[in-house]
C-alpha positions in Angstrom: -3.3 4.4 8.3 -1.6 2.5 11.4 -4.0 4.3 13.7 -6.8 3.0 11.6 -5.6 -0.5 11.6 -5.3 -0.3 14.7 -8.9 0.6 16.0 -9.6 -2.4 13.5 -7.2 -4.3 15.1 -4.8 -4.7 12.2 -1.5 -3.4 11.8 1.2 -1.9 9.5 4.8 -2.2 8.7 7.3 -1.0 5.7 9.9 -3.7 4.7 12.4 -4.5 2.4 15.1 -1.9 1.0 15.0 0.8 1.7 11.5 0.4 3.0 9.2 0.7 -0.3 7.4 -2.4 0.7 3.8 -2.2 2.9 2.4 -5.1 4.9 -1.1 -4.4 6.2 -2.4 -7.5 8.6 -5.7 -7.5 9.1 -8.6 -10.2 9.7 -10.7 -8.5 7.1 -8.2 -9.6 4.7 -9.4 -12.7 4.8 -11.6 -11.6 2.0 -11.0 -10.5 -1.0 -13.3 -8.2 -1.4 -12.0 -6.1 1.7 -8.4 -6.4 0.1 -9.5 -4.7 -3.3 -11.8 -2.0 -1.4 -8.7 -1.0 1.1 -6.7 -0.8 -1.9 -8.6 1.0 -3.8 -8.8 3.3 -1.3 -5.4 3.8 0.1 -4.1 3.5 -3.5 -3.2 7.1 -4.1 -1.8 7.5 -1.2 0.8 5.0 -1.6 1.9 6.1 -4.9 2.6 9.5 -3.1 4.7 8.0 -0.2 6.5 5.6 -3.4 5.6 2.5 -2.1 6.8 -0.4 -4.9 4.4 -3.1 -3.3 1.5 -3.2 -0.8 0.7 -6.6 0.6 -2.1 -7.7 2.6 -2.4 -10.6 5.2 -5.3 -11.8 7.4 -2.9 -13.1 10.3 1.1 -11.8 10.8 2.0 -15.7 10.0 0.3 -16.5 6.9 2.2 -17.5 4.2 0.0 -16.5 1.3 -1.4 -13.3 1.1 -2.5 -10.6 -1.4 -0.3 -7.9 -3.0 -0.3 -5.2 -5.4 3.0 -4.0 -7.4 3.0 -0.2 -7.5 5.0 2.1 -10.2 5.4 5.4 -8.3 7.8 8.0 -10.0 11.6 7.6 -8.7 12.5 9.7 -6.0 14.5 12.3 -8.0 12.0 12.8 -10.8 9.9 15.8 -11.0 6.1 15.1 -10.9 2.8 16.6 -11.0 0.0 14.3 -9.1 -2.9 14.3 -11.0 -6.0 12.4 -9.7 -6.1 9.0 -8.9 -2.2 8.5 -8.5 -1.5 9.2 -11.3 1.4 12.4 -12.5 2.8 13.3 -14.9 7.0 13.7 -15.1 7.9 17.3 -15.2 11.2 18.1 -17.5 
């Protein structure tokens, strides 16, 4: 994803404990429309590396941006993915 942003000239950083939050900066965020389709798209797999938020920002300073809260399984449960992020818990 970083290398991507890149190329677009955006970027990508985790923050917050233990790292579960995502900031993607990107000009194309300036629209919402981009926003929802990136999410969309990305959505998956975010759930699968247990991000809790993903926020998006058309320039590194802005002080309102976008963001999505995420529900990914806790790290020590069981799961089987199923399509379109979503799993099931395994007992």
């Amino acid at each position: 994803m970083r290398q991507q942003l890149w190329e677009a000239d955006g970027s990508a950083r985790t923050i917050g404990a233990g790292y579960r939050m995502v900031e993607f900066v990107s000009v194309a965020f300036a629209r919402n429309a981009n926003i929802k389709q990136i999410h969309t798209e990305i959505y998956e797999n975010l759930l699968l590396l247990r991000f809790t938020r993903a926020q998006y920002k058309w320039f590194e300073q802005a002080s309102e941006y976008s963001y999505y809260t995420l529900e990914p399984p806790k790290d020590t449960d069981l799961v089987k993915w199923e399509s379109r992020g979503r799993f099931r818990l395994l007992r």
